[in-house]
LODO-268442 format. One line per field, with one value per residue (C-alpha): residue number from 1; residue in three letters; x, y, z. Coordinates in steps of 0.02 Angstrom, whole numbers, plus 50000, padded with zeros to 5 digits. Layout:
N
i = NUM;...;
aa = ala;...;
x = X;...;
y = Y;...;
z = Z;...;
***
This chain:
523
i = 1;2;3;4;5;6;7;8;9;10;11;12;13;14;15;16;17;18;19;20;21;22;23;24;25;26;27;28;29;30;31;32;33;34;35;36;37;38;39;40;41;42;43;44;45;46;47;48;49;50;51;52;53;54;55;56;57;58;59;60;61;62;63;64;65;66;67;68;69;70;71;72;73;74;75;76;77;78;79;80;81;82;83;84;85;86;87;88;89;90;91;92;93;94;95;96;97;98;99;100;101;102;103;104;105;106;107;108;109;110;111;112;113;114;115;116;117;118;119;120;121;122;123;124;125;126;127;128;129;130;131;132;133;134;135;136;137;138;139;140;141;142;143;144;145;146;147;148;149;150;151;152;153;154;155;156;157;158;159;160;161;162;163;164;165;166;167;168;169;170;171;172;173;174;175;176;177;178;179;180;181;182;183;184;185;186;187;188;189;190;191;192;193;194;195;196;197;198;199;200;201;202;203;204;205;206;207;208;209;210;211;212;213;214;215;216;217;218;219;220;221;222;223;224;225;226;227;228;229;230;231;232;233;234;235;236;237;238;239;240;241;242;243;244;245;246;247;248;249;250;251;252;253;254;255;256;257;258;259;260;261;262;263;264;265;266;267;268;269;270;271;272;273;274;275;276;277;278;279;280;281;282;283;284;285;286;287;288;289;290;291;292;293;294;295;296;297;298;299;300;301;302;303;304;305;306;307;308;309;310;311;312;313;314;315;316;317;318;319;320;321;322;323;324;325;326;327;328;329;330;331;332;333;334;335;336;337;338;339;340;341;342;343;344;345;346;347;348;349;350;351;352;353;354;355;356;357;358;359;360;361;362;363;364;365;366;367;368;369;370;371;372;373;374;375;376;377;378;379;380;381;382;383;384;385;386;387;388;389;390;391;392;393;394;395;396;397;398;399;400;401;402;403;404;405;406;407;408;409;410;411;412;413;414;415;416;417;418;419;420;421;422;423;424;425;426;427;428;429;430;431;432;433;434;435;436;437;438;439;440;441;442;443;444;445;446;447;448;449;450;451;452;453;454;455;456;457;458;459;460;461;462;463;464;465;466;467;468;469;470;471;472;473;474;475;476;477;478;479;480;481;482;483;484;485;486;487;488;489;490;491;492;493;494;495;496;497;498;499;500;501;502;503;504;505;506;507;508;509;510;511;512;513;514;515;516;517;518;519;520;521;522;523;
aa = unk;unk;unk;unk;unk;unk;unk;unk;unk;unk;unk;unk;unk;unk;unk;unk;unk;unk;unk;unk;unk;unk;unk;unk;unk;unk;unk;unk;unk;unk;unk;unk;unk;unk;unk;unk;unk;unk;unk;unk;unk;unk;unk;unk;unk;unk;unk;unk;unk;unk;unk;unk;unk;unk;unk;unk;unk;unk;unk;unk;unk;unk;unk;unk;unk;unk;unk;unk;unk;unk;unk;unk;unk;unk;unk;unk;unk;unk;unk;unk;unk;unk;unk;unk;unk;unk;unk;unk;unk;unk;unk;unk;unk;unk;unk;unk;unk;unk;unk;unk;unk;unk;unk;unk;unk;unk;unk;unk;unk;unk;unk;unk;unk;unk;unk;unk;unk;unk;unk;unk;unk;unk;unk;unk;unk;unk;unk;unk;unk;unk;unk;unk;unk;unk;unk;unk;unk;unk;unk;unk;unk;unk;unk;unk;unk;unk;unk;unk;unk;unk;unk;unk;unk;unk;unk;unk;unk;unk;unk;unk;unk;unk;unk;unk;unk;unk;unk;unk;unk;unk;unk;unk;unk;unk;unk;unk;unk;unk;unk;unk;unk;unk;unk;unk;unk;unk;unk;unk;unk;unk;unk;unk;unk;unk;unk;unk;unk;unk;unk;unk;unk;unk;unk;unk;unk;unk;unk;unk;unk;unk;unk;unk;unk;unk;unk;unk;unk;unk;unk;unk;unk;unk;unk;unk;unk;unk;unk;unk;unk;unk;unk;unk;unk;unk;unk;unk;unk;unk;unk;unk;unk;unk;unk;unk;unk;unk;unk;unk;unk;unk;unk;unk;unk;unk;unk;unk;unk;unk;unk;unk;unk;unk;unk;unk;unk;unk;unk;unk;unk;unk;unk;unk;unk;unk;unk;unk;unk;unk;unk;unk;unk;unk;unk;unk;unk;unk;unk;unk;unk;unk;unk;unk;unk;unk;unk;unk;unk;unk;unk;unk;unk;unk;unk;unk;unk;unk;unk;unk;unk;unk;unk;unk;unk;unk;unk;unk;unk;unk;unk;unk;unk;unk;unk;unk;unk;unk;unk;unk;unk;unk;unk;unk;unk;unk;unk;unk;unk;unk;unk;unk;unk;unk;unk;unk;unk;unk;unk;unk;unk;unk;unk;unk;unk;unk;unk;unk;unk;unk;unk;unk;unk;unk;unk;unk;unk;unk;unk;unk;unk;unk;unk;unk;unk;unk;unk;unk;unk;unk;unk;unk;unk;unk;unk;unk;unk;unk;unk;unk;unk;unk;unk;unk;unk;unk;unk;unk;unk;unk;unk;unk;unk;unk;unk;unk;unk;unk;unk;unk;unk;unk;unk;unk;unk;unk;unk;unk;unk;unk;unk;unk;unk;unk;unk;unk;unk;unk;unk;unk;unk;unk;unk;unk;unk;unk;unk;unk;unk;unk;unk;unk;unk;unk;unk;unk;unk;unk;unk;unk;unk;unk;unk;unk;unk;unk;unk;unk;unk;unk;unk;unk;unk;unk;unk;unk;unk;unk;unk;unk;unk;unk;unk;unk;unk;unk;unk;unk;unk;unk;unk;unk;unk;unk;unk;unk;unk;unk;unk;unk;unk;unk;unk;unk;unk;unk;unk;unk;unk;unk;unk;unk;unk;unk;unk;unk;unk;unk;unk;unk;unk;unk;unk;unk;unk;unk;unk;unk;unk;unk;unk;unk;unk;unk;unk;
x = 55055;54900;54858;54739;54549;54504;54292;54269;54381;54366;54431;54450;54494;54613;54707;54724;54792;54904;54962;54991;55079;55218;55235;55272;55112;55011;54821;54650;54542;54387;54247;54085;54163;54331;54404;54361;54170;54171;54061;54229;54235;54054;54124;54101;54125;54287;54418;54426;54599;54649;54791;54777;54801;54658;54728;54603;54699;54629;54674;54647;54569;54445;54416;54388;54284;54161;54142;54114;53986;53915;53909;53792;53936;53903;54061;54199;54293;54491;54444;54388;54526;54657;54551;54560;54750;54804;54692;54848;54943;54824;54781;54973;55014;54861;54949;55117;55036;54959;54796;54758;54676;54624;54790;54845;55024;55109;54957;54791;54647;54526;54323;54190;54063;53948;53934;54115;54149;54347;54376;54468;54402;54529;54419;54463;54309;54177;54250;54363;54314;54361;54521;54597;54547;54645;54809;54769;54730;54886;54987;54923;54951;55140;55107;55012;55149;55236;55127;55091;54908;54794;54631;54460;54343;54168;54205;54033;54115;53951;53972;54126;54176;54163;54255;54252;54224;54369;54336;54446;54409;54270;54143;54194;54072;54145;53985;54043;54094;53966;54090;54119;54279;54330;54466;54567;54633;54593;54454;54441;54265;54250;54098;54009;53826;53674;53592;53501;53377;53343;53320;53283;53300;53500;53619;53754;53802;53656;53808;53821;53689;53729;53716;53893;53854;53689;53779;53900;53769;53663;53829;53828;53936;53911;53817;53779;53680;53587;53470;53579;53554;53593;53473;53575;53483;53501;53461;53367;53269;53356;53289;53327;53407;53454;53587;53669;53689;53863;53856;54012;53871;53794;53973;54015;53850;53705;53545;53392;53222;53049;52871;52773;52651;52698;52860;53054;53089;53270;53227;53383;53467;53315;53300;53482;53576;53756;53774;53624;53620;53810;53716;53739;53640;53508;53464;53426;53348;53225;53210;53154;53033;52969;52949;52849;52726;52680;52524;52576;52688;52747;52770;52929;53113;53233;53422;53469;53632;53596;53691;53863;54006;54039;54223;54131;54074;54213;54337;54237;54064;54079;54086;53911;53831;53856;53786;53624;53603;53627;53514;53399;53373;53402;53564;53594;53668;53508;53377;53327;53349;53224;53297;53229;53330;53375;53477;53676;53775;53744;53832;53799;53851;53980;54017;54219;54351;54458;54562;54431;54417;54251;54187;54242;54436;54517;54392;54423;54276;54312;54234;54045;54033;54079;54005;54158;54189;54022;53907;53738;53791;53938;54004;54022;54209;54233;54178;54347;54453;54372;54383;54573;54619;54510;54574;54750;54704;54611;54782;54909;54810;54788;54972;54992;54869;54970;54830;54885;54745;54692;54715;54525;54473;54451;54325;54206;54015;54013;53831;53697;53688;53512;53479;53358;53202;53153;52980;53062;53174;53061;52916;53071;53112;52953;52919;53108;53062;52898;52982;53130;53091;53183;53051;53004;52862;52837;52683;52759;52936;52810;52686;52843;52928;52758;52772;52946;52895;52746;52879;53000;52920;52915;53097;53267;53428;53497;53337;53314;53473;53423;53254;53359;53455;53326;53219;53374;53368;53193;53223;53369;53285;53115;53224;53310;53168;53253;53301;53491;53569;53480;53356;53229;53074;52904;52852;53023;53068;53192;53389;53415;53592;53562;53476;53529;53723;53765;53794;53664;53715;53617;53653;53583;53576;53452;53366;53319;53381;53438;53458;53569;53639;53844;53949;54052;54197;54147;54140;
y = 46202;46108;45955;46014;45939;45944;45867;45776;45679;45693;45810;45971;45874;45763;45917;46020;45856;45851;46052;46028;45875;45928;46074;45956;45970;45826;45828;45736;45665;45653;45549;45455;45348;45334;45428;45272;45311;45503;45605;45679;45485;45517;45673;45623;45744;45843;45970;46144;46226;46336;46217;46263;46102;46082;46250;46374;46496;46472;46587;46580;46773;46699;46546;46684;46776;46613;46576;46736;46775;46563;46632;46787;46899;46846;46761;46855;46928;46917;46726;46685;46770;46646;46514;46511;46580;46444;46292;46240;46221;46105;45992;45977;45926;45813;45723;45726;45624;45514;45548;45441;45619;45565;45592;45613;45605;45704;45809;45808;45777;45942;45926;46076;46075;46203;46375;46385;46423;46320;46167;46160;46024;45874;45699;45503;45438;45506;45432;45589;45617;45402;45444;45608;45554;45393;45486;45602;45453;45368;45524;45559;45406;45423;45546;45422;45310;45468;45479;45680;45595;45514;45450;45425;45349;45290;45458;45597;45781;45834;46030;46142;46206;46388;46486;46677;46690;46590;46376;46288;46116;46008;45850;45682;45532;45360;45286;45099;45127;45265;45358;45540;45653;45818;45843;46003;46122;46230;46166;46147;46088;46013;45925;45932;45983;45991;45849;45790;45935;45862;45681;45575;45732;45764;45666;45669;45562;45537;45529;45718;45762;45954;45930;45984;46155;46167;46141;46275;46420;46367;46423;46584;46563;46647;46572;46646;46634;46478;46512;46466;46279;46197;46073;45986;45949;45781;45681;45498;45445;45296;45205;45346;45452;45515;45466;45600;45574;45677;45823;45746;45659;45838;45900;45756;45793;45711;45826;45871;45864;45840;45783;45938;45876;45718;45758;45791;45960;45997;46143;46191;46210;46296;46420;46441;46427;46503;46372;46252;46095;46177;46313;46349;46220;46328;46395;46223;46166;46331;46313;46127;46160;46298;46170;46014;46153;46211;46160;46094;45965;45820;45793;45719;45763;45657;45666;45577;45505;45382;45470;45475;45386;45201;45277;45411;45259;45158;45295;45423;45372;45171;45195;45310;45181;45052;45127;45178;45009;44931;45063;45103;44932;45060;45044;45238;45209;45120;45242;45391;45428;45514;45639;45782;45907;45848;45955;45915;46064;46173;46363;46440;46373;46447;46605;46633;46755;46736;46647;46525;46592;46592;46749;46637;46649;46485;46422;46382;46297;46228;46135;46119;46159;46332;46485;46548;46552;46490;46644;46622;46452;46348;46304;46099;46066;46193;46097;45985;46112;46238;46086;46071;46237;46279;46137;46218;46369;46330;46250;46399;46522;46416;46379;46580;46642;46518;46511;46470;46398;46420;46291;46196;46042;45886;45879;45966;45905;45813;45880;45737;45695;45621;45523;45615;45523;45474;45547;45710;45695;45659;45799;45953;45872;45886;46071;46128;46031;46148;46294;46301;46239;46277;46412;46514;46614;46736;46639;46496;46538;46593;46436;46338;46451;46438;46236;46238;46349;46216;46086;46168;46117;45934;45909;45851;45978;45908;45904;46093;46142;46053;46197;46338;46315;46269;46428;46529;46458;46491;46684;46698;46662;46753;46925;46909;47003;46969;46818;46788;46606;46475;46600;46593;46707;46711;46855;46943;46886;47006;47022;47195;47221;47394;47282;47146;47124;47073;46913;46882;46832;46736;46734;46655;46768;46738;46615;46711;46728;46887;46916;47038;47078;47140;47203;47043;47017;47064;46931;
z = 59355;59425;59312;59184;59177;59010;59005;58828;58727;58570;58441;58529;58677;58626;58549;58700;58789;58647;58682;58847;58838;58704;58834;58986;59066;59127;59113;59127;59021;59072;58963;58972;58813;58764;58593;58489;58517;58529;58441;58313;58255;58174;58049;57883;57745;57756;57852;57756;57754;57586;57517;57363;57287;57165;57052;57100;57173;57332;57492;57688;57653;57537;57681;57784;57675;57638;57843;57873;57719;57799;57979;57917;57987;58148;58202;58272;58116;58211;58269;58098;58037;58140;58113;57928;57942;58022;57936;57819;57965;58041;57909;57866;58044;58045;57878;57974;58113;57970;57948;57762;57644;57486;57372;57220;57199;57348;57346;57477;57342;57395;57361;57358;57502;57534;57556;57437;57294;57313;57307;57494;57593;57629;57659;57647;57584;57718;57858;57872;58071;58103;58025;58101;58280;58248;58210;58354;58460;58409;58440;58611;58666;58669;58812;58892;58911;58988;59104;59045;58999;59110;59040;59140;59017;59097;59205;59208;59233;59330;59360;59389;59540;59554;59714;59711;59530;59482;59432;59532;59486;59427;59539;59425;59462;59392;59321;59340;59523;59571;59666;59638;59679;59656;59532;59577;59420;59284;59179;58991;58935;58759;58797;58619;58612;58668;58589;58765;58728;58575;58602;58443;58340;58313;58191;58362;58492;58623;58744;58721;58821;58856;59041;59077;58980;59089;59240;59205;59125;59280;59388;59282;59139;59009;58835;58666;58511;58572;58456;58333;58275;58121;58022;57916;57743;57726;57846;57885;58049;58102;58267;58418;58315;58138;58017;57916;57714;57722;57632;57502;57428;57346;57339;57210;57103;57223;57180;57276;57193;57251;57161;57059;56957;56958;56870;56987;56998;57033;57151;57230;57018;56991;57118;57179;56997;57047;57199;57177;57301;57365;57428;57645;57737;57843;57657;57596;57749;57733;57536;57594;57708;57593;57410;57549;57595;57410;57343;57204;57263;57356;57548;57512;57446;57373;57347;57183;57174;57021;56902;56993;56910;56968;56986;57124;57225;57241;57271;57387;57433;57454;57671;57633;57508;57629;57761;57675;57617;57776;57882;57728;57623;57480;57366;57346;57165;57083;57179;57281;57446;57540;57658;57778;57883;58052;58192;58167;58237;58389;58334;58486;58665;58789;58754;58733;58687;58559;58661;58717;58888;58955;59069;59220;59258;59253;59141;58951;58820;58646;58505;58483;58645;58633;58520;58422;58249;58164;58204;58133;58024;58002;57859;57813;57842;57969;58109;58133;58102;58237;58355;58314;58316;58468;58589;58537;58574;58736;58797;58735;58831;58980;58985;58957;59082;59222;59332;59520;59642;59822;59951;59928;60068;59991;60097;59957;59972;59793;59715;59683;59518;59479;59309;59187;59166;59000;59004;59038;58889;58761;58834;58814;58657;58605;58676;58570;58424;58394;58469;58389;58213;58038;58044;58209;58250;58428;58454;58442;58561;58685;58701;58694;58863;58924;58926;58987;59140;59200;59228;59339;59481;59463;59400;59502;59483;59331;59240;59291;59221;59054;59081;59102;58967;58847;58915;58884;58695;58671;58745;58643;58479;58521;58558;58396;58300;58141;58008;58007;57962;58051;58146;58035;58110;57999;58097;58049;57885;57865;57916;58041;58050;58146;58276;58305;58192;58373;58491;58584;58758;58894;59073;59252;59377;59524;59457;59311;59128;59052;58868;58800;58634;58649;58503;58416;58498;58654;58816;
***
């Protein structure tokens, strides 16, 4: 088989080096950064698998049942279904390789975290992400040495290469030499997501820019629910970006309150008694925005972590604490933080099969990257383990589908690959950020399509494929007529599962976007 190009290195990628490796087959990594700095090192809270070690009785059917019931039944049910099957599995190999889980005795220590009622989420500390990808690291590197894995850090993938329907390769540009080639092979993108469209707004890497999925939905791949976005709850603007306050921080009795009357009320305990401040994330975030715009109270909320046990800090939230001290000038322990929702997890993206084929043969997508198991919201703790699972999975059916490739010249004409300007970036920013809100309006999706349509003209290739995608965004969420998950529409406050219990599905074709809404589990 053709060496493998697999764009992104971090979870999801390192795993489907990792597959193809243990079965004897060499393959690229391609990466702006290396694994130390990917995006996967930046996880915080937890991996969810059903272990069953806290006493519960906890199942992979009732795993299911929570991402499922998190998603807004949105995701496909049979890739939820494996997902969730095989989540023991993954964390157990992830131990084997030694990733350091919070323990107690021979068992993984388990924590709640929202949107589930079980206590099934694995951590150490909330550096769980740093951790994992070091034992992944570690473990791929023994292929390295066998030469099965061949790294290209500082390397841009800058679009696939597409010949009668099929990708047969991908243009590489080495950023430190300037130089671009044209790397022949099947193509695996786990490129992360699309937090270029969203400069200054997303708790992820800025290196994620999204312009490797823009490249390939301008080529006419397939995308779905990109109107699907997740605001985390808790969030803090940091200097070009924002810092997450990991969700373990709630899940080990941090509460959310905001100014009425002068006086904190606890609003999520309050309003949402059986789950409180567990509850999913895009309800908090809406529940949020809903308590700042009352009359009768503050313009701020707070998450109060004062009354956690000095046994709490030392042991699970000491990596957090110092971090908001550091960044903050605030000792989390002694007083409020003040937090606000902030974009940290892109559900839709390119759309794949169970099998994380994408509606082009010979190319595979996996990991934030792709829309697959998360439907309408994802779940805190899922995100690892999809990106585990789904660079696996990517591999396996690569390896099954044994792809053979035509004779291509080397003599390819590599595509220019222009540098976004950074007036550009901040103006779409701007244009999403009111468009695509917590909360949506048709009047609002419109002015904001409107906007994205004046600047066409004046942009270079890459910063038109960044348009096109965004536009199909904006489409996506202004033909979903409905409220499900993270589509929140104030002119359609209500969910319409005879409408629109579907995925919605974007595609390029002559220059124009087409929205379309397919039956789950359909490519």
């Amino acid at each position: 088989m053709e060496t493998v190009n697999i764009i992104g290195a971090g979870l999801a990628g390192l795993s489907a080096a990792h597959t193809f490796a243990k079965n004897k087959i060499r393959s690229r990594l391609i990466s702006l950064q290396p694994s130390e700095r990917a995006q996967s090192v930046m996880a915080e809270g937890g991996i969810n698998a059903a272990l069953n070690t806290m006493g519960e009785g906890d199942s992979t059917f009732e795993h299911f049942e929570d991402t499922m019931r998190g998603g807004a039944f949105l995701a496909d049910p049979k890739a939820a279904e494996v997902l969730t099957e095989h989540a023991p599995e993954i964390v157990t190999e992830l131990f084997k390789m030694g990733t350091p889980f919070a323990m107690k005795g021979d068992s993984i220590i388990q924590r709640n975290f929202g949107g589930q009622k079980k206590k099934r989420t694995a951590f150490a500390k909330s550096s769980t992400g740093k951790v994992i990808m070091t034992a992944l690291i570690d473990e791929v590197r023994k292929y390295e040495a066998e030469g099965y894995v061949e790294r290209l850090d500082h390397h841009e993938a800058l679009e696939p290469v597409l010949a009668d329907d099929m990708c047969i390769g991908v243009y590489v540009r080495d950023t430190f030499a300037g130089e671009a080639v044209f790397c022949r092979g099947p193509v695996i993108t786990a490129c992360g997501g699309l937090n270029g469209l969203f400069e200054g707004m997303t708790t992820g890497s800025s290196a994620n820019s999204g312009d490797f999925t823009a490249a390939c939905f301008a080529l006419g791949v397939n995308a779905a629910n990109l109107e699907m976005i997740q605001y985390h709850p808790t969030t803090v603007v940091v200097p070009g970006k924002r810092m997450l306050v990991s969700e373990a921080a709630r899940c080990e009795g941090g509460r959310l309150f905001i100014k009425r009357k002068g006086d904190p009320w606890f609003f999520m305990d309050e309003l949402y008694p059986d789950m409180g401040n567990l509850a999913p994330r895009d309800v908090i975030s809406k529940t949020m925005t809903e308590v700042v715009a009352a009359d009768d109270t503050g313009d701020q909320v707070y998450l109060d972590l004062t009354e956690l046990p000095r046994g709490t800090w030392n042991k699970k939230l000491s990596d957090m604490r110092d971090e908001i001290k550091e960044y903050l000038g605030i000792d989390p322990a002694k007083e409020p933080v003040p937090v606000t929702p902030g974009i940290h997890f892109f559900m839709g993206g390119i759309l794949v099969d169970k099998d994380h084929r994408t509606s082009v043969k010979g190319l595979y997508a996996a990991g934030e990257c792709a829309c697959q198991y998360h439907g309408a919201n994802r779940l805190g703790g899922n995100s690892m383990l999809a990106a585990v699972y789904g660079g696996k999975v990517a591999a396996d059916s690569l390896i099954r589908d044994a792809v053979y490739y035509k004779e291509v010249s080397e003599c390819q004409a590599v595509p220019e690959a222009p540098e976004i300007r950074c007036g550009f970036s901040r103006e779409l920013s701007e244009i999403l950020g009111q468009g695509m809100g917590i909360v949506r309006s048709g009047e609002g999706l419109e002015r904001a399509l409107k906007h994205i349509d004046e600047l066409k003209d004046e942009c270079n290739i890459r910063e038109k494929r960044r348009l096109y995608l965004a536009e199909a965004m904006l489409l996506s969420a202004l033909k979903r007529e409905e409220t499900r998950g993270a589509q929140v529409r104030s002119d359609f406050p209500a969910k319409d599962d005879a409408r629109f219990k579907k995925t919605t599905v974007a595609v390029f074709r002559n220059g124009k976007t087409e929205i379309d809404f397919k039956e789950i589990g359909q490519i």
